[in-house]
C-alpha positions as CSV (number, residue, x, y, z in Angstrom):
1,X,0.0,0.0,0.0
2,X,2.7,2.5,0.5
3,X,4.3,2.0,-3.3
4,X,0.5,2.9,-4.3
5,X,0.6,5.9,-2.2
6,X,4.4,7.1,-3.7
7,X,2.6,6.3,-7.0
8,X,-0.1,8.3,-6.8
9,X,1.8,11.2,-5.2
10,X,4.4,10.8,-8.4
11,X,1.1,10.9,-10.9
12,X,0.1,14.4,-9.5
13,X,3.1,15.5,-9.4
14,X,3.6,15.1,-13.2
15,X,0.0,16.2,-13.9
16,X,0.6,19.5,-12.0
17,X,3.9,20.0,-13.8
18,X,2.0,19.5,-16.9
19,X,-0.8,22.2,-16.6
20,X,1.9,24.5,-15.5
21,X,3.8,24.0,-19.0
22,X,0.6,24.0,-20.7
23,X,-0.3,27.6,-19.1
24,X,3.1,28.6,-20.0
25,X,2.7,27.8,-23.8
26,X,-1.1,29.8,-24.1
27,X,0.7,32.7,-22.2
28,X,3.4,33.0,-24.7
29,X,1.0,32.1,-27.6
30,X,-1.5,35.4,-26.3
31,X,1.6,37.7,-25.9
32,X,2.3,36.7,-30.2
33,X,-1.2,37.4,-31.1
34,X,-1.9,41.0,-29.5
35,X,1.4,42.6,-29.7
36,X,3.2,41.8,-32.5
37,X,6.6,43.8,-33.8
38,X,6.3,45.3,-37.8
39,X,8.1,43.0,-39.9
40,X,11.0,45.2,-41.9
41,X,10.8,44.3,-45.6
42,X,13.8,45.2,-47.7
43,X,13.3,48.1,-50.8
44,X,11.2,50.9,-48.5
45,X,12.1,54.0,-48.1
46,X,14.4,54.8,-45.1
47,X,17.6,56.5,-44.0
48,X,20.5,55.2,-46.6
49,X,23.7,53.9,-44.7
50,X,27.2,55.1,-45.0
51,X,29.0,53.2,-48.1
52,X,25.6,51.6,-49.3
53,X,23.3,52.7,-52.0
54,X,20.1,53.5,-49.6
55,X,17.0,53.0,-50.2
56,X,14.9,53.4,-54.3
57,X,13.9,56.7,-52.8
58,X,16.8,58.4,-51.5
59,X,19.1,56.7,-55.1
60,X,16.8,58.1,-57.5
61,X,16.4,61.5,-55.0
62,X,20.1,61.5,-55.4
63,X,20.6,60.6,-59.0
64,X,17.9,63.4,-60.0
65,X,20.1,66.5,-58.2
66,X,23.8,64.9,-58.5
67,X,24.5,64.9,-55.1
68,X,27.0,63.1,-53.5
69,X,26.3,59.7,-52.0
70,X,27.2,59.4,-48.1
71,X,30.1,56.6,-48.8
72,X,31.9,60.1,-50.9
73,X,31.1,59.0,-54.5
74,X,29.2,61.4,-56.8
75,X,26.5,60.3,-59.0
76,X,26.6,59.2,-62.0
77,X,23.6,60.4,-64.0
78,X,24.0,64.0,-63.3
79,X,27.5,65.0,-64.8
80,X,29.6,68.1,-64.5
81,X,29.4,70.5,-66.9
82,X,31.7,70.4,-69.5
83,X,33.8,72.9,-71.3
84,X,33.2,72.1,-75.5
85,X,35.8,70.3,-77.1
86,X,36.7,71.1,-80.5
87,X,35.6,75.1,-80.4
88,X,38.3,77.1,-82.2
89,X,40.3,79.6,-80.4
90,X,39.8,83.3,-81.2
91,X,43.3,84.7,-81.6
92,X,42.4,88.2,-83.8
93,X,41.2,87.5,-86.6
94,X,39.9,84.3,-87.8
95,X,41.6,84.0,-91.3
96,X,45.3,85.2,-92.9
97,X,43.4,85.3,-96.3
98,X,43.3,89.5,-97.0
99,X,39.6,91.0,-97.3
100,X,39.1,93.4,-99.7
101,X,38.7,96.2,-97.2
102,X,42.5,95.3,-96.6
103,X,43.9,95.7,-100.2
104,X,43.9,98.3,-102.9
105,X,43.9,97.8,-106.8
106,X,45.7,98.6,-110.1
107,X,46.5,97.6,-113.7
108,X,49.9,97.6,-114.8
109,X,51.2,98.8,-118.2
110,X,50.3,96.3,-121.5
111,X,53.1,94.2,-122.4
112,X,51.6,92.9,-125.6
113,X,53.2,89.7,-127.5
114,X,51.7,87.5,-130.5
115,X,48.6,89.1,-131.0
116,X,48.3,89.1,-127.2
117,X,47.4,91.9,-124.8
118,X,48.3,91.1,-121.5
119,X,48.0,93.2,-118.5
120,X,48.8,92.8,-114.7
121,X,46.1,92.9,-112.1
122,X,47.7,93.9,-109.0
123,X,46.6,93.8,-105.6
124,X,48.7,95.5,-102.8
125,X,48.3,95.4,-99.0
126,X,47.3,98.3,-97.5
127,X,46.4,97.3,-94.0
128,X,49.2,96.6,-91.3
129,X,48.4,93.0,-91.0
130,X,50.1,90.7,-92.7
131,X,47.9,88.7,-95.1
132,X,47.7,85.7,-97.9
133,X,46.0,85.4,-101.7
134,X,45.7,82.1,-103.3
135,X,44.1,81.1,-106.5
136,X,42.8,83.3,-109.6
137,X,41.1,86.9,-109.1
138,X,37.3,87.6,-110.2
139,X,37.0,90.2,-113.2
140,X,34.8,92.3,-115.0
141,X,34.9,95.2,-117.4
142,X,31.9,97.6,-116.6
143,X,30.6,100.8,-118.6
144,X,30.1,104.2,-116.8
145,X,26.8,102.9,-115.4
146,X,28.2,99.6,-114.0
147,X,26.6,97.7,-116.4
148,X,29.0,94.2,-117.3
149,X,30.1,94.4,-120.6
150,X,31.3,90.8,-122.1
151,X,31.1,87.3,-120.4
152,X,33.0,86.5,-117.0
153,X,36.8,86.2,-117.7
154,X,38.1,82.4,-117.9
155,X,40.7,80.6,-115.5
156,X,44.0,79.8,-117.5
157,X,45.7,76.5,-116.7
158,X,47.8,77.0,-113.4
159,X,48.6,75.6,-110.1
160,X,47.2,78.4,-107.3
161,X,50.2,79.0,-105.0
162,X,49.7,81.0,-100.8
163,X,51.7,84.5,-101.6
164,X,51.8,86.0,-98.2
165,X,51.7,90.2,-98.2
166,X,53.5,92.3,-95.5
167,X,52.1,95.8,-95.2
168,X,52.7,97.0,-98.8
169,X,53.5,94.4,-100.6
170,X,51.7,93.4,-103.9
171,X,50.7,90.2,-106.2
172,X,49.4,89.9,-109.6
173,X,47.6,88.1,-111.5
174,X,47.5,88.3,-115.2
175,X,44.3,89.2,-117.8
176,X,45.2,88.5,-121.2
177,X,42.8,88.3,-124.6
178,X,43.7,88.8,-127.8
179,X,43.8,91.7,-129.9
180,X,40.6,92.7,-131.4
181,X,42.1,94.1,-134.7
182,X,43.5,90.3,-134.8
183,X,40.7,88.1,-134.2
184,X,37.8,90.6,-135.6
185,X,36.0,90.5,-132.5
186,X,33.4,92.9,-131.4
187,X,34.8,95.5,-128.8
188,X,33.4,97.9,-126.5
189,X,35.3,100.2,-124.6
190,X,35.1,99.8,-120.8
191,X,35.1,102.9,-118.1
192,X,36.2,100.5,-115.2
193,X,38.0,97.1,-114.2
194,X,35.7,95.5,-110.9
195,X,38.8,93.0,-109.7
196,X,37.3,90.8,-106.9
197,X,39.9,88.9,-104.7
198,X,39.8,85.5,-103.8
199,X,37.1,83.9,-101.9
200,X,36.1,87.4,-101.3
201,X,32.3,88.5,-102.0
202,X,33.5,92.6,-102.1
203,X,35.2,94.2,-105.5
204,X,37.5,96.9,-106.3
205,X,37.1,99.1,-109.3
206,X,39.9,100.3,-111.1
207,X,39.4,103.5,-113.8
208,X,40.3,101.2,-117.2
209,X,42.4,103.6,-119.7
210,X,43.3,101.0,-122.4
211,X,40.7,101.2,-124.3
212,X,38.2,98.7,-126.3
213,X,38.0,95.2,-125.2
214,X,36.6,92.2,-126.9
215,X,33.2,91.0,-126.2
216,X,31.6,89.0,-128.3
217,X,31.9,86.8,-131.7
218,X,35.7,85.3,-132.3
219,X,38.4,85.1,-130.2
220,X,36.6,87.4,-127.6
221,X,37.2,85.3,-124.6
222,X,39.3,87.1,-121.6
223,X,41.4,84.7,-119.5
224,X,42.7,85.4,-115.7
225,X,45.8,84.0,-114.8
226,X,46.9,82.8,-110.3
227,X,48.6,85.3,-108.5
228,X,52.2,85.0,-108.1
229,X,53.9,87.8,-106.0
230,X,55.3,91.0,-106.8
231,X,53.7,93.5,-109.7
232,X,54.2,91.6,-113.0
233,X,56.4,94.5,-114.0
């Protein structure tokens, strides 16, 4: 009889320690249910961390103004202005070639030769500058009213050469045709000489004293020659 007490005393004993656990467990179970913490889900906005990226918000907040990222890097998508590459360099002016405000005009003395008139076209440097011609002059013979009188001159066959001009220096270029008395063309006697320089829009007259000039019918074409330097004298 006294193992059947123990035993009985050891049964309770067990049960008790039982409900206690068991009361444990729905304590712990109630304290999940009524008072649980957020969870914290990566992506949403929040403070960014030294040397990370921070949060969608803050990067594209960032990326938008070009500010600098708190681990010291600067963004990418906003860059620093640039200064242009390639734009040229104003140093004066922006060509050597002589303008036409820069030069002044003459025609040299005939030098005739196998039915050939041929008369120097010279253009001098009047400016303090120093300046460059290259290639053939632009011509025409004009009446007292600036009417054109005959076709544009033609280009001879030459190899344009730079001829650089100090203050005062000259080039020339030749106009030739041949006589009229010669070929029987049909003349007109010009009052001026327009001589355009090259790549120049701007002419210069010169008074013409040589009187007549083919213009028409056979052999009536007038030819330019490149300048070369000095007067053709």
């Amino acid at each position: 009889m006294a193992y059947s007490s123990r035993s009985r005393s050891r049964q309770r004993g067990a049960l008790l320690a039982g409900a206690v656990a068991v009361l444990g467990l729905l304590t712990a179970c109630g304290s999940q249910d009524g008072h649980s913490t957020p969870e914290k889900v990566s992506g949403t906005a929040g403070p960014a961390t030294e040397g990370t990226g921070g949060s969608a918000a803050s990067s594209d907040s960032d990326s938008a103004s070009g500010a600098s990222t708190p681990g010291g890097g600067t963004s990418s998508s906003a860059p620093q202005a640039a200064t242009p590459s390639g734009t040229a360099t104003k140093t004066g002016s922006s060509s050597a070639r002589c303008h036409t405000s820069e030069l002044s005009a003459s025609v040299g003395r005939n030098n005739p030769g196998a039915g050939q008139e041929n008369f120097p076209v010279v253009l001098t440097n009047k400016s303090a500058r120093t300046c460059t011609l290259r290639g053939f002059p632009g011509a025409a013979f004009v009446n007292a009213s600036g009417t054109q009188l005959g076709p544009d001159p033609k280009r001879s066959s030459g190899s344009p050469v730079t001829v650089t001009l100090r203050s005062g220096q000259s080039a020339w270029a030749g106009l030739t045709f041949s006589n009229p008395e010669i070929s029987g063309a049909k003349t007109a006697t010009p009052a001026a000489l327009l001589v355009t320089p090259p790549d120049e829009r701007d002419s210069l007259k010169v008074a013409w004293t040589a009187g007549a000039v083919p213009v028409s019918g056979n052999s009536s074409s007038v030819f330019l020659t490149v300048f070369g330097s000095g007067t053709g004298a």
